[in-house]
N, C-alpha and C positions, 0 to 999 in steps of 0.2 A: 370304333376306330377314331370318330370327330373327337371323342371324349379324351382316350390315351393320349392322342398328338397333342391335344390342348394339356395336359396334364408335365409332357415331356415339355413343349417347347416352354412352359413356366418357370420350370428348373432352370434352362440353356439360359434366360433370361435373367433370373437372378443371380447364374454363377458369372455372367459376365460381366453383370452390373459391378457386381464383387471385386472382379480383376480388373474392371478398369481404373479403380481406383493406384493401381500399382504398381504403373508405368509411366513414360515420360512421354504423357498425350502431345508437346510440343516439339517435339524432338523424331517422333515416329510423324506426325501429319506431315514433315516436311522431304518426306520420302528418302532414294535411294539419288543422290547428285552425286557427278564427277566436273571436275575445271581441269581442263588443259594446263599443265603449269606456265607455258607461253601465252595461254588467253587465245588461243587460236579454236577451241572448241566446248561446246557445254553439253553434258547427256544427263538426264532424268528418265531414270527408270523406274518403271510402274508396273504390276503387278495386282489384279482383280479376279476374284471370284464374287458368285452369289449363290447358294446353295438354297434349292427350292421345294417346299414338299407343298404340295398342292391337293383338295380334296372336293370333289364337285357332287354333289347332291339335287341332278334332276326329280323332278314333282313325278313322273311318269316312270323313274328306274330306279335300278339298282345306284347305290353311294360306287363313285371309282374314287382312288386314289394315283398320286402320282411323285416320285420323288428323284430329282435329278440338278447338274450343274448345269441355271441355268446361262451363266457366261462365265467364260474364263480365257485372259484377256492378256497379253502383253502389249506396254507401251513404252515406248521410247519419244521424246523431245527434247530441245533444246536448240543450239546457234552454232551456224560451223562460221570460220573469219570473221564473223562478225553479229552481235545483237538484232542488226538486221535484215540476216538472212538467217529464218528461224524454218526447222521442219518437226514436222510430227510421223510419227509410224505406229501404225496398232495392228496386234494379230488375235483373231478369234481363235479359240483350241475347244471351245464346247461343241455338241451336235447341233445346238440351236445357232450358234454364232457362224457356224461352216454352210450350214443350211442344203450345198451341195457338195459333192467331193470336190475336197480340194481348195475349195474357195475361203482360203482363209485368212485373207488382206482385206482388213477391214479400210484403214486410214493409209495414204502413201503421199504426201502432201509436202511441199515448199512454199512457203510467206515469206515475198522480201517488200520489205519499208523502204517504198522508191522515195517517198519523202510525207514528212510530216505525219499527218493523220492517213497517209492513202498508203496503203497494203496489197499485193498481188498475189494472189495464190495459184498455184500449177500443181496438178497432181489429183490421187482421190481420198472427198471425204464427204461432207455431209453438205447437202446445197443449202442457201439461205431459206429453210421453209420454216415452216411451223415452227412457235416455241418450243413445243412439248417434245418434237424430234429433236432439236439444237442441244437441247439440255442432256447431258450424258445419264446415262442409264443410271451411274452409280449416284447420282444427285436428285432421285427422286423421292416427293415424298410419302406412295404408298408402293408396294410391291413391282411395277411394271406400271408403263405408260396406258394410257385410254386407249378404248378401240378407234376412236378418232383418227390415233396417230397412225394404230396398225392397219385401220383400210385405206384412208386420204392422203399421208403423207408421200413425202418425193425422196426422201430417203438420200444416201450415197450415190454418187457418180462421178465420174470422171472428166475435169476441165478445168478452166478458167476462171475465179472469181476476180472481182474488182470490188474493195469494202474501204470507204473513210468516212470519215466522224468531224464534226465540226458541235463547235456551241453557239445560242445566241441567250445571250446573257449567262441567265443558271441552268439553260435547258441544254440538253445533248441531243442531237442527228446523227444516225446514220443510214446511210445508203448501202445496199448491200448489191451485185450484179452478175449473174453469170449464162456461161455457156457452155454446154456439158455434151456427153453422147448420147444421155437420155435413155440408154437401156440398163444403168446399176451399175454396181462397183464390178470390176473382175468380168466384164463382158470379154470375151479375147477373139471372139469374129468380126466379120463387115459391120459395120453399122447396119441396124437392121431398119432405119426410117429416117426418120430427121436427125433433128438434134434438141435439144434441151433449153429454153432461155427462162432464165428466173431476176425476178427483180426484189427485191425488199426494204420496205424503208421501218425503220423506230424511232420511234420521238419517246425522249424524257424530260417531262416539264419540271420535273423537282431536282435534275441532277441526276451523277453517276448509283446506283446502289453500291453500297459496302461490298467491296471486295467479290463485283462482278456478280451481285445478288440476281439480278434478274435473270442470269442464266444457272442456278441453282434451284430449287425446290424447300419449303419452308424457309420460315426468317429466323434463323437459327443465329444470327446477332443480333436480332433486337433492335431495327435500325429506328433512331429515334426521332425522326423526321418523315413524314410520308413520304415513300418513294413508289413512284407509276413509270411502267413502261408499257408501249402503246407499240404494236408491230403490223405491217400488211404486208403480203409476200401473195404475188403473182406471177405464176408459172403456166408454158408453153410449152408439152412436148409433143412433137412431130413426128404423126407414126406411128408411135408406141407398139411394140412388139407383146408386152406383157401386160397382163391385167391389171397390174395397179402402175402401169409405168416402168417404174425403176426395177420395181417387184413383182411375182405373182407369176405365175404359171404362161407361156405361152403359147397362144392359143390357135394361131393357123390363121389370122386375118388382125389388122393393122389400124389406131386408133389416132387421131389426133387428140390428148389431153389438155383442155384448159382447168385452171385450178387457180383459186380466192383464198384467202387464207387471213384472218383476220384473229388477233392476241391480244392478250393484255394480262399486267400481272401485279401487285401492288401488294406492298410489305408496308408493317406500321409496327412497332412494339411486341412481334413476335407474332403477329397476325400475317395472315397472305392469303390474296385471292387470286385466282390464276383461270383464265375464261380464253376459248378458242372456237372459232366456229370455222370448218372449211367448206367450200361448195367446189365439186370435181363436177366437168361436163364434157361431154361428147355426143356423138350423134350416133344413132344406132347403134349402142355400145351390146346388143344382145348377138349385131354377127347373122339378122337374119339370109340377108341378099346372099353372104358368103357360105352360108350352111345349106342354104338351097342348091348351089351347085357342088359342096363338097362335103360326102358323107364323113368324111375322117375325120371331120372338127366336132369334138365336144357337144352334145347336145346340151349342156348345161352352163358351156364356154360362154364367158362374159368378161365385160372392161366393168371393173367397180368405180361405179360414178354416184354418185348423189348427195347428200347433207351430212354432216357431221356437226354437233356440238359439244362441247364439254365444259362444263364448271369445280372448281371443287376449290375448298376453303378452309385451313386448318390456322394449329396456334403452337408455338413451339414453349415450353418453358424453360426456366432458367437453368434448370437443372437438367436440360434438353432432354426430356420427352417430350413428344410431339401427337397430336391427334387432329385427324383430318378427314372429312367428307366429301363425295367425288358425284357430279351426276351424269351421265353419257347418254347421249342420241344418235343414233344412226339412221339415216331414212335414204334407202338406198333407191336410184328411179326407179319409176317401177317399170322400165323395161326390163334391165336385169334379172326380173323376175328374182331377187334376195329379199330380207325378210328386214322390215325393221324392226328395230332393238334398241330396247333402253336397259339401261345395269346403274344401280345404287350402290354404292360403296363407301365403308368404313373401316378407316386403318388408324396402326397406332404404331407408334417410332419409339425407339430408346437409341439416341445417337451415343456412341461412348465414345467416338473420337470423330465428331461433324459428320461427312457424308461417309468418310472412307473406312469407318468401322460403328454397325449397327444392326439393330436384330429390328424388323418390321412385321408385321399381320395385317393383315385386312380380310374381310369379308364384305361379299357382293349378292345383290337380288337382282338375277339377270330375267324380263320378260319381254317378249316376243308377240310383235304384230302378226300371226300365222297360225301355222297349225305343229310347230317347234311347241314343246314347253320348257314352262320357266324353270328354273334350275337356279340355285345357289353352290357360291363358289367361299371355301376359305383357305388363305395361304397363307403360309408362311416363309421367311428366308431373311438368313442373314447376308452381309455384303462386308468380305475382307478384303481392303486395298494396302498397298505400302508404293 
């Protein structure tokens, strides 16, 4: 099975390599735009898939395989009256992206430019957390994000940001601020606890990156100057209904989450290193007090709290292929009674038009603090945008 798929997806790679020379790569990257002929409005329209075959190889079982679309994604942006009152809208249509029925509003967002560098947002979408969440799915540079981002992060919600930018000298600040409902995008009941407050600040000591690099994945211009970005994002949520917060199953008793979240990312001549550590806490997160008096909660019910790290460091070339190596920790407290986990990983990129059209692989060496065995993982999948 490993053999054939490696054998197929060689071909998909060379025929595409082929065709990409045979289009007008500058002309399709700049998508689908409309202009009001009065200037009264702007739409960009966008369109994403990523098509996934996946093959996992536990030490203790049988090989499974798995083959599906893992997003597939409409988006709309642009300015209605005016440049600075700008919105976004995104809609999931895969089974991974819908997650439950129905839930298929990803982004519903308004930025208006009250003045200068300070920006207001109202609506939902992604809160100032983690680099590696911020950065859209379609910009990364191996298959899917670390499990960092999928146990620790804060994900989508709905509220209030406060975001401006200032220099001093060559260096760029920003402050990031909000305040959300803190139970996920598409909640449509009471508030189920508090509410959500997140802070984040980034310092850029060398300047902007090219064309918004530090929120992309590889250095795919080649920027010729060192460029570092340095990020901290600290979040509060009140309550929390579900197990990772935003996300995750809910459980039948109520958490208060705090969450560290510390970045950095750094591009030089087609190099880029990109490191994240988060620390999630709470208190009692296993639910004892609440399970002793109520049989119906989960005996395995938990809030996932504990450490997360991630490294990984790749080199793009000129002729943009790209190779990249990734390493993950997970040390979850050991109330939760979950397992830690470390995963090694090695991917390779053929960008044929930047991020929005590319065929990627990786392979992983996932091993397990417990009595889980290790198991390897290799995937494949390309990603078509317009």
């Amino acid at each position: 099975m490993l053999t054939r798929s490696v054998f197929i997806v060689s071909l998909i790679l060379i025929s595409l390599t082929a065709a990409s020379q045979k289009f007008d790569k500058v002309k399709y990257a700049k998508g689908l735009n409309y202009m009001a002929k009065d200037s009264s409005f702007k739409v960009k329209f966008g369109l994403r898939m990523q098509n996934l075959l996946v093959v996992v190889a536990p030490e203790d079982g049988p090989v499974t395989s798995r083959a599906l679309v893992r997003r597939f994604r409409f988006k709309f942006d642009g300015w209605l009256l005016s440049p600075k009152l700008v919105y976004k809208m995104e809609l999931g249509q895969s089974n991974l992206d819908v997650r439950k029925a129905g839930n298929l509003l990803l982004d519903a967002v308004v930025k208006y430019n009250a003045t200068g560098n300070l920006w207001i947002w109202f609506g939902q979408t992604k809160l100032p957390g983690n680099r590696e969440r911020v950065v859209s799915s379609q910009k990364l540079e191996l298959v899917d994000r670390s499990l960092v981002n999928s146990r620790y992060n804060i994900d989508r919600d709905f509220g209030i940001q406060v975001r401006h930018s200032f220099n001093v000298g060559n260096a760029v600040i920003r402050e990031m601020a909000s305040i959300s409902g803190g139970e996920g995008r598409n909640y449509s009941v009471d508030n189920a606890g508090g509410y959500d407050y997140t802070g984040r600040l980034e310092f850029l000591p060398f300047g902007k990156f090219h064309k918004k690099g530090d929120y992309f994945q590889g250095d795919l211009y080649h920027e010729p100057n060192v460029k570092l970005a340095i990020g901290a994002t600290v979040d509060y949520n009140e309550d929390a209904a579900q197990s990772r917060g935003q996300l995750g199953s809910v459980l039948g008793y109520n958490r208060s989450l705090a969450s560290v979240m510390l970045d950095m990312v750094m591009k030089y001549k087609g190099f880029s290193i990109m490191s994240e550590f988060i620390r999630k806490d709470t208190k009692d997160p296993y639910g004892k007090a609440e399970k002793a008096l109520d049989n119906s909660i989960a005996s395995d019910a938990t809030f996932v709290v504990g450490n997360g790290f991630n490294a990984q460091m790749g080199y793009v070339t000129k002729s943009h292929w790209g190779v990249v190596g990734r390493f993950t920790n997970i040390t979850p407290d050991t109330e939760t009674q979950l397992t830690e986990h470390n995963m090694y990983t090695l991917g390779v990129s053929r960008y044929l038009v930047k991020h929005k059209l590319k065929v990627q692989t990786d392979a992983s060496y996932n091993t397990y603090y417990g009595n889980k065995a290790n198991s390897f993982i290799w995937r494949f999948h390309i990603e078509l945008g317009i």
